[in-house]
C-alpha positions in Angstrom: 0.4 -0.9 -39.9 1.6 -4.1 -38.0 3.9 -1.2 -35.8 1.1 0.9 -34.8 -1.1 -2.3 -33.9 1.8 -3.6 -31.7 2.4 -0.4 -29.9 -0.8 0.3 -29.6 -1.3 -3.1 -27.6 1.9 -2.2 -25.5 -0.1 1.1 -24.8 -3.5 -0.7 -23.6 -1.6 -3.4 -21.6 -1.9 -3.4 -18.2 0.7 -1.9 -15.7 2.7 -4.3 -13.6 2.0 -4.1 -10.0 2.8 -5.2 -6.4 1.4 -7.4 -3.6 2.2 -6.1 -0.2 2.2 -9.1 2.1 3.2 -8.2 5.9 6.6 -10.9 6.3 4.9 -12.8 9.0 1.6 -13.6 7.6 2.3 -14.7 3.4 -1.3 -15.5 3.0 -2.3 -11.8 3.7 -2.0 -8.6 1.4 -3.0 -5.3 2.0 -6.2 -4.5 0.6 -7.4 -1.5 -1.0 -10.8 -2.7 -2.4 -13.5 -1.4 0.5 -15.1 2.2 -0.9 -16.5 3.9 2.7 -17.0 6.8 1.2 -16.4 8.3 -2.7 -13.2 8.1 -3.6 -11.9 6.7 0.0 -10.9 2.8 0.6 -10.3 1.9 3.5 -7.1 -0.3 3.5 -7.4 -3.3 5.8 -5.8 -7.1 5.2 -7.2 -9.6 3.5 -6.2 -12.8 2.0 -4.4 -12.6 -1.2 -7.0 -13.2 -4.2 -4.7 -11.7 -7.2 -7.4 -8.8 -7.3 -7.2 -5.3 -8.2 -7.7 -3.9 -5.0 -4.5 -5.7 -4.2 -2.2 -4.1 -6.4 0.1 -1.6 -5.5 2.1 1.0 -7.6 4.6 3.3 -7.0 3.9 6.6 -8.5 5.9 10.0 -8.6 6.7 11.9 -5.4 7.0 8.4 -3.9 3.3 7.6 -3.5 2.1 4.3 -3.9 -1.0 3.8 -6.1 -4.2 1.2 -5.2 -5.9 2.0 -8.6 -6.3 5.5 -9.3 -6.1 6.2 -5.5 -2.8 7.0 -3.5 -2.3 5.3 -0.2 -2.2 7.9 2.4 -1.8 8.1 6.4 -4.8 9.5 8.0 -5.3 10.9 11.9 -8.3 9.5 13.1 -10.8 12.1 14.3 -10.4 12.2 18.0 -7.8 9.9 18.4 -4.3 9.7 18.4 -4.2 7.1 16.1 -2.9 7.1 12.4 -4.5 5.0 10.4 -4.3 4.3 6.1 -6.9 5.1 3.6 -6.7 5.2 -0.1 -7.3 8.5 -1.3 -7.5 11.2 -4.3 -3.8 11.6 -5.2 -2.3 14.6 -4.1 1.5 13.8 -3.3 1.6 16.1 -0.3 2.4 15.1 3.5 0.7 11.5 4.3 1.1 10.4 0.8 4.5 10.0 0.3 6.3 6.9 1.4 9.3 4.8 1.4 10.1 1.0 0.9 13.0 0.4 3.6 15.7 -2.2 2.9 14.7 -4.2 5.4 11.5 -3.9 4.3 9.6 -1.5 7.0 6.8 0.6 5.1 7.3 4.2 6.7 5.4 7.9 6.3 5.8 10.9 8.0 8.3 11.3 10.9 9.4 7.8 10.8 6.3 6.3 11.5 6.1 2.3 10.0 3.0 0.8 8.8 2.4 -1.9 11.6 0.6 -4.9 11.5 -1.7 -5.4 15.1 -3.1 -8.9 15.2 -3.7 -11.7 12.7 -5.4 -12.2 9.9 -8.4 -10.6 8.2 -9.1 -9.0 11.7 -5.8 -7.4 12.1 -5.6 -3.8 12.3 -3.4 -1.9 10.4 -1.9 1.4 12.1 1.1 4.3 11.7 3.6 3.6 14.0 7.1 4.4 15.4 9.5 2.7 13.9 11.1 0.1 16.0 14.6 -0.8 15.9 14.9 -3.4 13.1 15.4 -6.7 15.4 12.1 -6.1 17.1 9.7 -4.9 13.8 8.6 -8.2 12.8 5.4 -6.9 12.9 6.6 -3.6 10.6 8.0 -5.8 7.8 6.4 -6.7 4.3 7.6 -8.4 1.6 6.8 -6.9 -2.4 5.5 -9.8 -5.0 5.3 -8.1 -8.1 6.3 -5.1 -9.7 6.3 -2.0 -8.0 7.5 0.5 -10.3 5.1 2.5 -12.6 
């Protein structure tokens, strides 16, 4: 009985997860918190508060998890810019990423998550990757656990 009570608390225990902080700013993480719509967050920075809206998974198919949502790259509606949202996971095009070893946060056809501006006001966006000297600004560091 003492088993089944201790595996059943390993069961119920929460998952590990991941901070994504951009390398230049430590104070900030990427934020998944702000519902716009149901089941869409918008993904913006904020200042790192431990909370669950700043907790980042990676799931199968290489998506990355912000609660029960999947971090996905978006075309905004007449633009040309790509922006991030959380979304209803799917695993398709726009939700699968990578972690580079240098620490660049890509999607798609080598496009980076970039960091424009400072701050809570900074604007996150898809971008080309830059060579790796110049992406300062393309660079986040992991603080936590990223594996599911």
């Amino acid at each position: 009985m003492l088993r089944l009570a201790a595996f059943l608390l390993l069961l119920s225990a929460p998952a590990m997860a991941a901070e994504l902080r951009p390398l230049d700013q430590s104070s900030m993480c990427l934020d998944g918190g702000e519902e716009v719509r149901p089941g869409i967050n918008r993904i913006k920075l904020a200042e790192c508060d431990d909370g669950d809206g700043q907790e980042f998974l990676r799931g199968k198919q290489n998506t990355i998890f912000v609660g029960k949502l999947c971090l996905q790259a978006i075309t905004v509606t007449g633009s040309d810019k790509i922006e991030v949202a959380a979304m209803p996971c799917h695993g398709r095009d726009g939700q699968r990423w990578a972690l580079t070893r240098d620490g660049r946060l890509t999607s798609g056809d080598r496009l980076c998550l970039t960091v424009s501006g400072k701050g809570a006001e900074s604007q996150l966006l898809m971008n080309p990757c830059k060579p790796p000297e110049d992406s300062t600004d393309q660079k986040w560091a992991l603080h936590g656990k990223f594996e599911r």
